[in-house]
N, C-alpha and C positions, 0 to 999 in steps of 0.2 A: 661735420662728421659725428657719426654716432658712436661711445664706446661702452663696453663691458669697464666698470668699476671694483678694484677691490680697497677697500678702503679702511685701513689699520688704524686704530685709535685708542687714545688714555679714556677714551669715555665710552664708558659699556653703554650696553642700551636701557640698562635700569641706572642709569647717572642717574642720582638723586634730583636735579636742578637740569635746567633749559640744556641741549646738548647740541651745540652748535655742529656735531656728525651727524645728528640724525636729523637736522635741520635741513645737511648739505645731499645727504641722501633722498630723504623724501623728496628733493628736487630732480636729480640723480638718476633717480627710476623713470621718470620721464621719456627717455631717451635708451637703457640700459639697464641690464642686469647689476644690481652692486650687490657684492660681498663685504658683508659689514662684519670685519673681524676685532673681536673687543680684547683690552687689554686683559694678558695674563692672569691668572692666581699666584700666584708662589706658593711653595709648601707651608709657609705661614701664613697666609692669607687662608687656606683652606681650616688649615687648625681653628686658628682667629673664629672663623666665620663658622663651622660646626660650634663653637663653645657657644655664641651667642644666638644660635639659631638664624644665621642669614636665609631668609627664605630664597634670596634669587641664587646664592650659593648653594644653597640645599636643593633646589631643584637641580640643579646641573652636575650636582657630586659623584652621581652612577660614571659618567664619562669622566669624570677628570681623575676620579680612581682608578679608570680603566687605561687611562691616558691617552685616552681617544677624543677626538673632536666633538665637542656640543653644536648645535643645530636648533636653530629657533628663529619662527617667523613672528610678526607683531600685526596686529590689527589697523593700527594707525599706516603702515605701511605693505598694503597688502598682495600689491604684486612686483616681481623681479628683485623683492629683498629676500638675503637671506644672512642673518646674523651668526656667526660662530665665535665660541667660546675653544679656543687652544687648552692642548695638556699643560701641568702645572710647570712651574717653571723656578727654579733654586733661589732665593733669598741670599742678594748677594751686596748690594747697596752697602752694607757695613765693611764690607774689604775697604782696603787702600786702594788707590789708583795703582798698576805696576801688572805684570806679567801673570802674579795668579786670579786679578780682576779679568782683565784680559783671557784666560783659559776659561772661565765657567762663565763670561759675558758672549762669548762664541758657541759656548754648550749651551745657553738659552734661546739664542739667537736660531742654531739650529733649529729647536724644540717649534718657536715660531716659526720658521719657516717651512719647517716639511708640513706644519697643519695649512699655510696657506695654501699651498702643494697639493695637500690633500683635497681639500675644499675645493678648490681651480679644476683637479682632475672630477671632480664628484656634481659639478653642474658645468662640465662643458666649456671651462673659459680657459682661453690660447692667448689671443692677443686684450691687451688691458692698460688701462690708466692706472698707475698706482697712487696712493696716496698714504701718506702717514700725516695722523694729525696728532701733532704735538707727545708721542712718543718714541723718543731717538733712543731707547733702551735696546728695543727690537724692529729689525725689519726696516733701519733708518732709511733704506735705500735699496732698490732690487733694479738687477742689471735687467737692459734688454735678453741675455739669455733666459730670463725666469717667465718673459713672455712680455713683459712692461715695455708699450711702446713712451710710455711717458712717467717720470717717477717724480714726486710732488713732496715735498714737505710741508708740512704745515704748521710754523711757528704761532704762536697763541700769545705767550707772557713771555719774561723777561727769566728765564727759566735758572738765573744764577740767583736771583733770589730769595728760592726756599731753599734754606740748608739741605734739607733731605737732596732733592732733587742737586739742587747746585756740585755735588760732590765729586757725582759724573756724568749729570745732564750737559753739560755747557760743551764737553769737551765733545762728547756722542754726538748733541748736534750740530755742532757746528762741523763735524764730518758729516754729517749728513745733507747738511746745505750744503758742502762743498763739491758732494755725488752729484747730487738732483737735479733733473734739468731744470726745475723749478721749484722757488722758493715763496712760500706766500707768506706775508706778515701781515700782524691786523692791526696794526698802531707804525703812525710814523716814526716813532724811536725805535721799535724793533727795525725797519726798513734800514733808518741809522745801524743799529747795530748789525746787523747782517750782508750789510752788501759787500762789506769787506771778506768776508768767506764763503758768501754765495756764489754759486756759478751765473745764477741768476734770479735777482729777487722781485717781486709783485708786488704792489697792495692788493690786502683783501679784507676788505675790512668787514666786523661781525654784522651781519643783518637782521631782520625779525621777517616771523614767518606773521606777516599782516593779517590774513583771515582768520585767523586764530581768536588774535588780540583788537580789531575791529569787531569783535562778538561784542565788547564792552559798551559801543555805540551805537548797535545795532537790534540789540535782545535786551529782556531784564530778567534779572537773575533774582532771586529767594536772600533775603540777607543770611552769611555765613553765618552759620552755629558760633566761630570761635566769638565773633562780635558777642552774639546773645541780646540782650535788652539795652546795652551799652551805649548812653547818649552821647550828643557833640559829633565833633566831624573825625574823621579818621587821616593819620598820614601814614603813610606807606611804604614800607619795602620790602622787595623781592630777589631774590639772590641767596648765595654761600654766603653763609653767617660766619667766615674764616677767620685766622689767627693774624694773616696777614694784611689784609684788606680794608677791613670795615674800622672807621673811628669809634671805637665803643664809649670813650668819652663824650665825644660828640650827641650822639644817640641818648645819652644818660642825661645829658645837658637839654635836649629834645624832649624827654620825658617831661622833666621837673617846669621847663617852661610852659609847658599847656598839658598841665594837671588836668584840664575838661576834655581834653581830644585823648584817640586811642589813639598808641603805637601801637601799628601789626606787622610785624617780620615777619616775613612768608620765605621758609627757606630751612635746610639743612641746617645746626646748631655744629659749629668744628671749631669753634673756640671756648675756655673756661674762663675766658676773661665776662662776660654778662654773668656770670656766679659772682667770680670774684668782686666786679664793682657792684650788686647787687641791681642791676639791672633790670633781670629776670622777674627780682620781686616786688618792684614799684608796680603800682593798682592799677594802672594805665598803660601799660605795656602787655601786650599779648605775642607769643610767639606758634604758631602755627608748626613748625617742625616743615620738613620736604612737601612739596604738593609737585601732582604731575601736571604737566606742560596743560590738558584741556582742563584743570582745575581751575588755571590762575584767573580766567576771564572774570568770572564770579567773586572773586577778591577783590580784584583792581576795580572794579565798576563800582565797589562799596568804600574806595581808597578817595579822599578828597583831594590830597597833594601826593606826591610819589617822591621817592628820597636815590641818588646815591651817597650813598656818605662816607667814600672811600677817603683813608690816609692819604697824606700826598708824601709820597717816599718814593725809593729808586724804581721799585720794580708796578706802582699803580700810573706813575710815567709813561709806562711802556701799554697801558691798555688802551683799548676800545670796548669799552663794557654793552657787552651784548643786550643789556636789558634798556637801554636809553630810546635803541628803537623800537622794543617794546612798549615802553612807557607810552612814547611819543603814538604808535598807533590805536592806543587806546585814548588819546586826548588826553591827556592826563598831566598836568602840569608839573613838571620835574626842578627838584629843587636839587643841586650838585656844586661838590667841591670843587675846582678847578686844579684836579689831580695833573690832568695830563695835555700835551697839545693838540688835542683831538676831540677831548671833552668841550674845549671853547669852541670850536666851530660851531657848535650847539648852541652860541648864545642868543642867536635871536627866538629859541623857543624854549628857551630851558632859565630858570633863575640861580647864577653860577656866584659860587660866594669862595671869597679870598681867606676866609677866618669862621670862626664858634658865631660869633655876633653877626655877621652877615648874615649867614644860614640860616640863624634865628630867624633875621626881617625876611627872607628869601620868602622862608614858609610863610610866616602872616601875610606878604602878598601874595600869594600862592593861593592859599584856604580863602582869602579873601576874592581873589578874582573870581569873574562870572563875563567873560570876552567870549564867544561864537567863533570871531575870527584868528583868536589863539590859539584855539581846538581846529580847526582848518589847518592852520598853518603846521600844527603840529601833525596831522595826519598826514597832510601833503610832502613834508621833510619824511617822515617814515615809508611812505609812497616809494619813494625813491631808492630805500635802504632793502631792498624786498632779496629774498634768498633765490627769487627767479634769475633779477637781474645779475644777481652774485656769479649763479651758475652757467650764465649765458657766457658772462665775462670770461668764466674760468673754461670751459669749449673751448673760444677762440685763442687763449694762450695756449691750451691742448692742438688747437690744430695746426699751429704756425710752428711747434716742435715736432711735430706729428713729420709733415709737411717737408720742413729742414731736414728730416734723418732720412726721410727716403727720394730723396736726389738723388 
């Protein structure tokens, strides 16, 4: 079956870093019109973002003063998408959980939903898959009266582990899992923790958009400016540079061990810990700041080893780190902590270390290899992880609920 998509999400379409929604859309459009509706502003977020000059704020501002719906299409996805930006929406996160959360979490909630309403009426869409990914703030769940033959959650992380979020993430969605005819998680722990409140939960695990990240093997690229003249071999990471996530000790321990190689973090900066341990300013450390998704080829192809170097705590447990099949389809020898039980599946192509001092060796044989058939093998494994396959899978669980409700 063929459907019209509207698809709700924490990740706008200027995410800073890889956006596993407009991964799922550019698939999406295939088959259907999707409406790629991006998370809110709040009246502080618009503040915020005039004081600092947001440019992708700044463009959108005419509307979101007017309190009317933004409209914007992208070049990368250039037919049957259509992106909207909703009116602003109250700053409420700092309430208590209790009866006046509750009253202005339904005034937002509206706010989202008559722009979906709008949008729906404004390109012709009746009947539709819904989907939310990984915002249970708004819009966790639409009845089939709103037109949704199918309403989807989309779990991501272990969302009780950022205090912000955890306050009244957890509770929102796991009412949201409880609506939905379907639940997708992307790591076996979230599966764990979800099946007990899901009506019904999925793997679906993060995949790489292959043609992309096969440029690396395929083309040769100009060495990046950030390098410059910089001898030695390069190790690499790509990703949110976050508060939660990344071992920045580890990283600091990386630096100082191969003073002759560059570190280059490719990625957003949302932690002050690389200030505080002084990270930033060791001579062999470069950090590049955000790159868009057709930037990173020409990075990774200049990267000699590739890093995750995630914490291992409650909530990196619960991942599937979307960038492993990226790595992997660029050939690229991946050196990783053994965060989580989904990272190991990995280990026949990835170098998976238990501690600081493993990582270390991980890398030297890492930088050191030159195997053909490790680069095979690693493409072949990412082969398989593709955002095609992803979306074929997610059709036939659309069509067997599709299917079920009209008996």
């Amino acid at each position: 079956m063929q459907y019209e998509v509207i698809l709700f999400t924490l990740f706008r379409t200027d995410n800073a870093y890889s956006s596993i929604s407009l991964s799922m859309a550019k698939e999406l459009v295939k088959t259907g019109r999707v409406l790629y509706v991006n998370h809110p502003y709040s009246w502080k977020d618009l503040l915020r973002g005039i004081l600092r000059r947001d440019p992708a704020l700044l463009k959108r501002l005419p509307g979101l003063l007017l309190f009317q719906n933004t409209y914007e299409t992208l070049d990368t996805i250039p037919e049957r998408f259509t992106a909207v930006t909703p009116p602003p929406t109250l700053p409420i996160n700092w309430l208590p959980p209790g009866r006046v959360y509750r009253f202005f979490q339904d005034l937002n909630n509206r706010i989202v939903l008559n722009a979906i309403r709008r949008a729906a009426r404004k390109y012709g869409i009746g009947r539709f898959v819904y989907l939310n990914c990984y915002d249970p703030f708004f819009a966790g769940y639409l009845s089939p009266e709103t037109g949704a033959v199918c309403s989807i959650y989309h779990c991501i992380d272990d969302i009780s582990q950022d205090p912000y979020t955890a306050r009244h993430g957890l509770r929102l969605e796991n009412e949201a899992c409880a609506q939905a005819d379907i639940t997708l998680v992307t790591s076996t722990n979230l599966y764990h923790l979800k099946k007990t409140v899901a009506r019904r939960v999925e793997h679906f695990f993060n995949a790489a958009d292959v043609s992309v990240f096969q440029r690396v093997l395929n083309e040769t690229f100009s060495r990046p400016p950030e390098l410059g003249d910089r001898p030695g071999q390069v190790i690499g990471f790509i990703g949110n540079l976050d508060a939660l996530r990344i071992d920045y000790a580890l990283l600091h321990k990386i630096a100082l061990a191969f003073p002759d190689k560059t570190l280059l973090l490719v990625g957003p900066l949302n932690s002050k810990e690389p200030e505080q341990t002084g990270l930033i300013r060791l001579p062999n450390v470069v950090l590049t700041g955000a790159r868009r998704l057709d930037e990173l080829p020409a990075l990774l192809q200049h990267m000699d080893c590739v890093l995750i170097p995630f914490l291992c705590n409650t909530l990196t447990y619960s991942i599937y780190p979307l960038k492993i099949n990226e790595y992997l389809a660029a050939g690229k020898p991946v050196v990783s902590t053994t965060f989580s039980e989904d990272i190991r599946t990995f280990a026949n192509c990835c170098y998976l270390a238990e501690n600081h001092d493993l990582f270390l060796h991980g890398i030297q044989q890492a930088l050191a290899e030159n195997d053909p058939a490790l680069t095979a093998l690693r493409t072949a494994t990412a082969a398989a992880n593709t955002w095609e396959a992803r979306i074929k899978h997610l059709q036939k669980l659309v069509d067997a609920v599709v299917v079920n409700d009209e008996r």
